[in-house]
N, C-alpha and C positions, 0 to 999 in steps of 0.2 A: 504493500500500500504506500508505505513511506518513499519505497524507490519508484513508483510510478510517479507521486505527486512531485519530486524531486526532478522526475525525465523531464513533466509539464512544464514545472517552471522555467527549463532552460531553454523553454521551446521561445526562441522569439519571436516566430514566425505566428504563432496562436497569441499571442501579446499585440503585435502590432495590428491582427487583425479584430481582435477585439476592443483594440483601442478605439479602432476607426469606427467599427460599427457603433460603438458608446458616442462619437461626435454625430454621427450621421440620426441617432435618434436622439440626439440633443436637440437636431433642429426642429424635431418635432414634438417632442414632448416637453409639459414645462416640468419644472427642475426648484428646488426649493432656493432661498438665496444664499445659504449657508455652501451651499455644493456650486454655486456662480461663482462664490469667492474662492473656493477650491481652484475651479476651470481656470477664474482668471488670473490667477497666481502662476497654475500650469501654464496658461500662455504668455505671461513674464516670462517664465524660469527658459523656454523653451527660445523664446526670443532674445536674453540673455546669452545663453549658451552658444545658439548658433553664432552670432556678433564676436563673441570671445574664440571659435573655433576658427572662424576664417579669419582671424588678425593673426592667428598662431600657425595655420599653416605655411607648408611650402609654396606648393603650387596650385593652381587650382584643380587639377584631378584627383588631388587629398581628398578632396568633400566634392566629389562625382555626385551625391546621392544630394544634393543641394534642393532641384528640381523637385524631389521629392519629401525632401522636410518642407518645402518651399508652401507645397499642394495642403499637408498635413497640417501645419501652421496655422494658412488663412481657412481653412474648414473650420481650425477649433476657435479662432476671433470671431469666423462669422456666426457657428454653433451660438459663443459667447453670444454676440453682438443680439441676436432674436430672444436667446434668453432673457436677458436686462430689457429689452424692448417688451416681453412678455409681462416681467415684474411690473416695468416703469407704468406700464397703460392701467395695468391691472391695480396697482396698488399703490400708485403714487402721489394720491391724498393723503396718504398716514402717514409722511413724511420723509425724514433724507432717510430712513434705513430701509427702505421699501425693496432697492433692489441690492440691497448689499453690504455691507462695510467696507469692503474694497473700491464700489462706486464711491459711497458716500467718501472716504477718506482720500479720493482725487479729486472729487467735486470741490471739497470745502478747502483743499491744500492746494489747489487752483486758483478757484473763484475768489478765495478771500472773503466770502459776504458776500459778492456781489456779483447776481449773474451776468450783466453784460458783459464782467473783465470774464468770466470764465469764456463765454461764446465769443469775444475777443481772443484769446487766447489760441481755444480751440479752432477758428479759421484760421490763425498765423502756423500752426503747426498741422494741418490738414492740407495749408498752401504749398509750404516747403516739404512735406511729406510726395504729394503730388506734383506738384511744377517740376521741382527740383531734383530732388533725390529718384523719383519712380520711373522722371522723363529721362532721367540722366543716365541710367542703368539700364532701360530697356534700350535706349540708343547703341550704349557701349555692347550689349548683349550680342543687338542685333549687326554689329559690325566686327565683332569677332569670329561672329560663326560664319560672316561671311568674307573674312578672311584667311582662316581658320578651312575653309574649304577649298578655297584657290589655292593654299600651298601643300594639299595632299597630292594633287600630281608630281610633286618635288621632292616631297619626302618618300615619296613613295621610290622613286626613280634613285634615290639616295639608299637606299633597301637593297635596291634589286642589284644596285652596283659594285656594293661590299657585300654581297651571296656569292656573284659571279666573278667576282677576284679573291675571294675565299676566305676575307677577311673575317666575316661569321659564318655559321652553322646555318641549316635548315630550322631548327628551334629558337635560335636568336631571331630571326628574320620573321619567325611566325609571330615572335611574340612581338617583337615591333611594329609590326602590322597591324596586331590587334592593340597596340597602344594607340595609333594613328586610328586607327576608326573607333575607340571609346574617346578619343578628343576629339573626330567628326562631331561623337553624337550628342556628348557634354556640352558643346558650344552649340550644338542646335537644339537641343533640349531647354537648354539655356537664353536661349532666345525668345521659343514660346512661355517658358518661368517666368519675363518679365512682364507677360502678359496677366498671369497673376496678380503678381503686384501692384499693377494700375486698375486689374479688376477691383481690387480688396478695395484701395483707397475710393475708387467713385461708390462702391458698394455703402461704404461708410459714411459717407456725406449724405448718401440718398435718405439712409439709416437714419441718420442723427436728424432729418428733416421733417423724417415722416413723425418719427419721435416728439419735435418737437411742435408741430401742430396738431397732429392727434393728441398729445397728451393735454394742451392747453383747452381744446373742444371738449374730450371727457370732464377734462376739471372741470369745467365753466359748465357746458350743460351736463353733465349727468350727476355730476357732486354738488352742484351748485355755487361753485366757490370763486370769488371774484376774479375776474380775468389776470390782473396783477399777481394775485397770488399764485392763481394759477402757473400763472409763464414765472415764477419763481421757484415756484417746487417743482414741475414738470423741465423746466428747462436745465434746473441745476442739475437734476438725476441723469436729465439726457447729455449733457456737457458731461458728466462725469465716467457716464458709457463712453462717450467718444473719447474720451483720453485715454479710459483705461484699456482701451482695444487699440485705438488711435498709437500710443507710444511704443507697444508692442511691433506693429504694423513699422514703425518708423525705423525703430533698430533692425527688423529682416529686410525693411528696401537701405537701408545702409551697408548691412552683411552683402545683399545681392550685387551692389554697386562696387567693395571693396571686392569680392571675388571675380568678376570679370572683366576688373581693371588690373589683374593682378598679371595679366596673360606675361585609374579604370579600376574600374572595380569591377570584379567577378564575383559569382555568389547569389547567392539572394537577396532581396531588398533590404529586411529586416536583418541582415547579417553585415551588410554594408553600411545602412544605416545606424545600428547600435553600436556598430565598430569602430567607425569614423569619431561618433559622439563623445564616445568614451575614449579615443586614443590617446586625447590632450588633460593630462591630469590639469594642469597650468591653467585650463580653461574652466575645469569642473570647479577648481579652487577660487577663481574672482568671481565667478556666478554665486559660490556658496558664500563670501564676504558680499556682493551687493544684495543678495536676498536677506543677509543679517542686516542690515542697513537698513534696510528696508523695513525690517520685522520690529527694527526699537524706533521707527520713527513715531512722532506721538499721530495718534488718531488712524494708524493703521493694523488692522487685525495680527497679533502677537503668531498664533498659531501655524496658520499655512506657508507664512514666509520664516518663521522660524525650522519647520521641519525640512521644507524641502532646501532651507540651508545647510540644515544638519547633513542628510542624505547628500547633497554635491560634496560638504567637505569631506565625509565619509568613505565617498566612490574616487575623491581627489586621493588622500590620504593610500587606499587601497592601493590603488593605480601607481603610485608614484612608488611603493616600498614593492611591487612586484617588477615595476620597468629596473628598478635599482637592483635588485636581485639577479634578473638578468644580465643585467649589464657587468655585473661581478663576476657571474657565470664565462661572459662571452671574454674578460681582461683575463682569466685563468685560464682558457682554451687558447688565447692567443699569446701570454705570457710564457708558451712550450717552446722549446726552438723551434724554430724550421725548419724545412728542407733546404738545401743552398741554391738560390735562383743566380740562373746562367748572366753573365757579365752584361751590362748594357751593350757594348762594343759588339760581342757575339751577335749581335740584329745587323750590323752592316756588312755581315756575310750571307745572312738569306739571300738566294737567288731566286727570281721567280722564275717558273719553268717556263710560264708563256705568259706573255702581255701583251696588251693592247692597248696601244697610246694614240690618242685623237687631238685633232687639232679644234680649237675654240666652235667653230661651227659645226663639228660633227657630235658633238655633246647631243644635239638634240635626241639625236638615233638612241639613247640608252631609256630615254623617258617612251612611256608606254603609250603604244600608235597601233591600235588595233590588233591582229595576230603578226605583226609584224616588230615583235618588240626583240633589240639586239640582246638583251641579256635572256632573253626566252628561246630564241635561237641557236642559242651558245648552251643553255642549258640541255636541249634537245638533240646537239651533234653531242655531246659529251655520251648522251644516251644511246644516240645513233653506235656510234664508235665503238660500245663498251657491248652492245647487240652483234655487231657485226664482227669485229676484229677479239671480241674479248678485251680489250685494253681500256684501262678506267683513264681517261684524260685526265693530265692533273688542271686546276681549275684555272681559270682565266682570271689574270688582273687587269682591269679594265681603267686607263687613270688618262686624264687630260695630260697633252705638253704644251706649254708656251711656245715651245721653241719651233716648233712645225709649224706649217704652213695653216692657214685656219681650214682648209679642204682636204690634208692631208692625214692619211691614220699610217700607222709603221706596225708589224707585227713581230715581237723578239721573243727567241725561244733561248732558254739562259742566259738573258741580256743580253745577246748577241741579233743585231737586226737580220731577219729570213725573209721578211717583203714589206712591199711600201705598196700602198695606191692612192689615188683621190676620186675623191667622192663631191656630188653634190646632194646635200643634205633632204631638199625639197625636190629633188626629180628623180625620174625613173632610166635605167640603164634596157637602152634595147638593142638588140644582135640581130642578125640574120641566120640561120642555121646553115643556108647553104651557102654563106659564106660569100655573097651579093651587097652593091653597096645598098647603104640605106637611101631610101625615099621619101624620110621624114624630117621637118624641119626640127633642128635640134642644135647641140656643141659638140662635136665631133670629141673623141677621146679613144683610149684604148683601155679594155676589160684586164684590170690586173691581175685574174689568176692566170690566163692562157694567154695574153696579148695579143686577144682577136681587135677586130675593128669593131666600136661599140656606138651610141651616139646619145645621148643625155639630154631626154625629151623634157616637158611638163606634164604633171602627172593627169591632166585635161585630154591627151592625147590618148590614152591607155588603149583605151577598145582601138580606135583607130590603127595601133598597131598590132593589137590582137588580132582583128581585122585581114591584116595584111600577112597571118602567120609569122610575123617576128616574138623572137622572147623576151619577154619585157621580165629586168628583176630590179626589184627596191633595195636600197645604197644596204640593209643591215642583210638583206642575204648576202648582197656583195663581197661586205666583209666574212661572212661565215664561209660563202664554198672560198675563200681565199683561205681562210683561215684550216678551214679543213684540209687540202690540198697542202698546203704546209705542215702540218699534224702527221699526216698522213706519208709523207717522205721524209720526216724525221723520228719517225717510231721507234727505232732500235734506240737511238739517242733517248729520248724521251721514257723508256722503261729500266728506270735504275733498281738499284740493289733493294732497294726499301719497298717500290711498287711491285718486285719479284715475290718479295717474302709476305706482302699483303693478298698476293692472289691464291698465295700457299694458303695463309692462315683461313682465306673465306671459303676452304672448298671444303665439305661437308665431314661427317665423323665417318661415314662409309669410307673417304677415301685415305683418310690418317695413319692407316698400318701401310697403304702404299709409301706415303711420304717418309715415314718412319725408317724403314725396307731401303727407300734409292737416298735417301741425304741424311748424311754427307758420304756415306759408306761407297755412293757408287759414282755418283755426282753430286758437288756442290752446289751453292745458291749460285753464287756466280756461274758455274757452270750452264746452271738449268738457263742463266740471265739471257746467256750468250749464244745455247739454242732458242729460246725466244724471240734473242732479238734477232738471228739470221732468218725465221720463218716473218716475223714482220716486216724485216728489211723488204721481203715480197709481197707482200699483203697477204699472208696465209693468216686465215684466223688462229690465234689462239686459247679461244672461249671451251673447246674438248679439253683441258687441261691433262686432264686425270688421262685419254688417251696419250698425249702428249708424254707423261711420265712413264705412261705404259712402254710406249717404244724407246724410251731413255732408257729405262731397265734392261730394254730385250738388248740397244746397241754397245751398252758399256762390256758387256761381256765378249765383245770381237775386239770391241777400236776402246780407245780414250780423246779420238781425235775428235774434236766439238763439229767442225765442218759435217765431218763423216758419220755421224749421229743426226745431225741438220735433217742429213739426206734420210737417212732411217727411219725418220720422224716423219717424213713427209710423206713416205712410200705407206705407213701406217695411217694420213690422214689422206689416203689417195680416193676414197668417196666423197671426203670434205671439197678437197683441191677440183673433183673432177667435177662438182656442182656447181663450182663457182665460177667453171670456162665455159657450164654449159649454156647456150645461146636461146633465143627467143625460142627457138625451130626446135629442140630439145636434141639436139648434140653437140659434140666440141668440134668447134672447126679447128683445124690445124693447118699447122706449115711443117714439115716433114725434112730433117735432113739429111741428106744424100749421104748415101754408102761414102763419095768420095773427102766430104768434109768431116764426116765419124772417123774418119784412119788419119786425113789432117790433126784434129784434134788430138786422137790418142795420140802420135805419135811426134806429137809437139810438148810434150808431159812429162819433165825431167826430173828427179830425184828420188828417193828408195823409200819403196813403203808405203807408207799412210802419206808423207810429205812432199808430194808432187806437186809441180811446180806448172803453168802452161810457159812455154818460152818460143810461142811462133813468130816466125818473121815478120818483119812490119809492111810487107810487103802482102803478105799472106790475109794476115789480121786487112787490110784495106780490100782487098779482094773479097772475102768475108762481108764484110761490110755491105757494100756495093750489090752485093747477093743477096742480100737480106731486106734491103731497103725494094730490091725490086723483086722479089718474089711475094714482099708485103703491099707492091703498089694496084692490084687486081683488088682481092680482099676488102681493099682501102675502099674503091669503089662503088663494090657494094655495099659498105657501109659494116663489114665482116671484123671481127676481131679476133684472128685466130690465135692461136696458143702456136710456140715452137718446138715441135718436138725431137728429143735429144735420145740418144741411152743413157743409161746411169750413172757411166763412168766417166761420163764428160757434160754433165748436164751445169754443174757448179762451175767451170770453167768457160761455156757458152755462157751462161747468165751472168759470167763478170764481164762480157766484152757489149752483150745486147743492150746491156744497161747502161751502157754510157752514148750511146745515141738512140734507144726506143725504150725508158725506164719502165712503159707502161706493159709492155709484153711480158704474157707469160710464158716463162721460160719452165718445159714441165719435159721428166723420163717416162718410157714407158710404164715403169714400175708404178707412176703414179696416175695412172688411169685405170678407174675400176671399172672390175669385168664387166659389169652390168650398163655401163656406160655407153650410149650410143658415138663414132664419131666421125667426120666427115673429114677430106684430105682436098685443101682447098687450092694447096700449091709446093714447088719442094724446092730449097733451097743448094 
């Protein structure tokens, strides 16, 4: 029993909701005036609090949940305001204590005796409550959020740019993002809030008016009592309502106006809001000295401002010896040694693996432009790559230079520059496939991944050259197939020691007694590094890993030679290899080399053993050559891209010469065409 009524109590969520429903039939039921003076204390204490909460915050997303004490607030002045209005009609013949102590002890510490000074009074302070302070606040409101929302496409773009140069995490960036859209919604929340508070105040004038003419009509006709007196006991009661709900009103549009001049919460309302309330012992403590203040002034009710002093000094007191407690906690958790953090100086040896530096005008491209966004691009080949090739790209730093030209971007892979282009920022890049000039009025330029002929339209033209069968691409693909195309011929380079031993460590438990088994026993990391990098030096995927090691294990027991395992690995990933020559038509087209250059080759092949060497004439090698280019010139025509095929024993030696004038050919032995594989023989070298 005890621990159920114990769960109840900490429920704040059945607290706040019971709160509300006790204002909401406030406003309809009358209410005795002993339990007014309660209310109106509560919405002292309440309006007190908040005022003292926002002078002591930080920032304004401390007290996110504003809008919503904001709402609570004016329900319980106006709840108030109908009560005393209920009393004042009702029973405000029998004099000043009709609707209160709390009214009567404003009225009479106002007016002085005399109601014109009190209703003097109360319009100088319903003026400044409304002109002033309510106009001033809901202005500032409403130009925060609506500046406050022009710069989330910047902060946003500020996000997406330190994700994609790696300076945060995927969880850093999420949760910055949902910081930036609870400060969306705080400042637009905040905007319709101040619409509250200019409600509250004409609500109150309306109040105080109806007040004071009905009450003077009852007096006069129904009680019979002279008009004067009348408008002196009905007006005093009603001037003393208005201040007593009036002042309250005056310190939350002051609160409202100090917090959005000031320029998230998660959870539940009631969690947020009794959170925030209570964070600032500091605050709970001057509310509980002005409500004492308030409780020994003469002619004001001793009781309800005395307790609910007592209670803030209480919760201050509380608050203040457990924040301290922690805080003792947290100087002996930190008063341990440390670990030894690495030198400052140790940072000016970070190299970045690949960067990306823009010149002033190409800044735009990283800000978010429909599916066309450069760091969503970047994020996608990183994806593409790690699909296709198995290789996890390392991340992209993405960083302005002065020093460039304002059109021009540079791409460096270990701070070493690999390509440069220029771009224009607001136009579209279009080609001709078959390599025709263009027919569109435009700035003539050349395409910097291949150095075809390009021409740099307005993006108004688009269909027109879709139209025409040209390939229209926008400036952030631009940079991406550059940027890939460079990635992409520098792979071996780009997979070091550390990315070797991370693809080890992600492959699953099934395959751990293998790794166990071949490293270091048969082959090292670096070992494994440097057949890797020979099958990506060609674009052979490396995402089969566990095959991969499989044929490590089977080579090491003939050769140690890394090259001569290369081959072994590849003759094992000869399904893989044969899939990836195979063509729209579903076979491998080939070029085929002649019995007579297979016995050139072998027999140009010098040294004992595993470490041959090719040592053909240059004469030879140029002949070669000249053969090659023209047995690929048919092929070309049709638009064919066939593979060259070698035997085993000379296929690494043909693929060091084809690759220095055709790097894109594939260079493949028979061994590495599987059986099942259809293939066609398009020409012979």
């Amino acid at each position: 029993m005890f621990a159920e009524l114990n769960k109840l109590f900490h429920r704040g969520d059945i607290w706040l909701a019971t709160g509300l429903m006790v204002i909401l039939a406030v406003l309809v039921l009358p209410i005795p005036s002993w339990l007014v003076d309660f209310g109106l204390s509560i919405s002292m204490t309440f309006a007190i609090l908040i005022l003292m909460t926002v002078l002591l915050i930080g920032k304004p997303l401390d007290f996110s949940t504003f809008p919503t004490v904001l709402l609570i607030t004016t329900l319980l002045r106006l709840a108030m305001n109908l009560s005393t209005t209920r009393l004042i009609l009702t029973h405000g013949n029998e004099g000043e204590g009709a609707a209160g102590q709390v009214v009567r002890a404003f009225a009479n510490m106002v007016m002085g005796g005399d109601f014109i000074i009190g209703v003097i009074v109360f319009a100088i302070l319903t003026i400044v409550n409304f002109v002033v302070i309510t106009k001033g606040s809901g202005r500032i409101a409403e130009v925060a959020a609506r500046f406050t929302l022009d710069a989330m496409p910047g902060k946003q773009m500020a996000v997406d740019a330190d994700l994609s140069s790696g300076l945060i995490n995927e969880d850093e960036a999420r949760r910055r993002r949902k910081s930036l859209e609870d400060e969306s919604n705080f400042f637009g929340s905040m905007d319709g809030a101040a619409k509250f508070v200019r409600g509250d105040a004409i609500a109150g004038l309306v109040i105080t008016f109806i007040n004071i003419i009905g009450g003077i009509a009852i007096g006069a006709f129904r009680h019979d009592m002279p008009v004067l007196e009348a408008a002196d006991s009905y007006v005093r009661l009603t001037v003393g309502d208005g201040l007593v709900t009036q002042i309250p009103a005056l310190l939350v549009s002051v609160a409202a106006g100090l917090l959005v001049s000031k320029s998230n919460v998660t959870g539940s309302t009631d969690k947020a809001l009794f959170g925030q309330l209570s964070g600032y012992p500091g605050a709970l403590g001057l509310s509980s000295a002005m409500l004492g203040f308030l409780a020994i002034m003469p002619g004001m009710p001793f009781l309800p401002f005395a307790v609910l002093s007592g209670l803030a000094g209480g919760g201050a007191y509380f608050l203040t010896s457990t924040r301290r407690k922690a805080q003792v906690e947290a100087a002996e958790v930190l008063a341990k040694p440390a670990a030894p953090t690495e030198e400052p100086i140790a940072q000016t040896l970070t190299m970045d693996l690949i960067r990306l530096e823009l010149g002033y005008a190409l800044l735009s491209l990283v800000k978010a432009d429909g599916g066309h966004r450069l760091t969503e691009q970047i994020k996608g080949l990183r994806r593409q790559l790690a699909t296709d090739l198995g290789f996890v790209m390392p991340a992209v730093r993405i960083q302005d230079n002065v020093q460039l030209s304002s059109n021009t971007y540079v791409i460096r892979l270990k701070e070493i520059e690999a390509g440069r282009g220029d771009l224009r920022a607001d136009k579209l890049l279009v080609m001709d496939p078959k390599g025709k000039p263009i027919t569109l009025m435009g700035e003539p330029t050349m395409e910097p991944t291949f150095g075809l002929p390009a021409l740099w339209i307005d993006p108004t033209r688009r269909e027109e050259a879709l139209f025409r069968m040209y390939t229209v691409v926008d400036p952030p693909t631009v940079i991406t197939t550059h940027l890939t195309e460079l990635v992409k011929d520098n792979l071996p380079e780009l997979l070091s020691y550390a990315e070797t031993q991370k693809l080890l460590d992600g492959l699953g438990k099934e395959h751990q007694k293998l790794i166990a088994d071949l490293i270091p026993s048969q082959v090292t990391v670096s070992g494994l590094q440097r057949v890797l990098q020979n099958l990506l030096a060609e674009r052979v995927s490396i995402r089969d890993l566990p095959t991969i090691l499989e044929g490590i294990g089977e080579a090491t027991v003939l050769t140690r030679n890394l090259n001569l395992i290369s081959e072994h690995v590849r003759m094992r990933l000869a399904r893989q290899i044969s899939d990836s020559v195979t063509g729209g038509m579903g076979y491998i087209p080939l070029v085929t080399l002649s019995a007579e250059w297979e016995q050139a080759f072998a027999e140009s092949l010098t040294g004992d053993g595993e470490e041959k060497r090719l040592a053909m004439p240059p004469s030879d090698l140029q002949r070669f050559i000249v053969a090659v280019r023209k047995a690929y010139e048919t092929p070309a025509i049709a638009s064919e891209m066939p593979a060259l095929l070698t035997s085993p024993g000379i296929r690494l030696h043909v693929r060091s010469i084809v690759e220095r004038f055709r790097p894109s050919t594939v260079v493949m032995s028979q061994n590495e065409i599987h059986p099942k594989a259809r293939i066609k023989t398009l020409g012979q070298v």
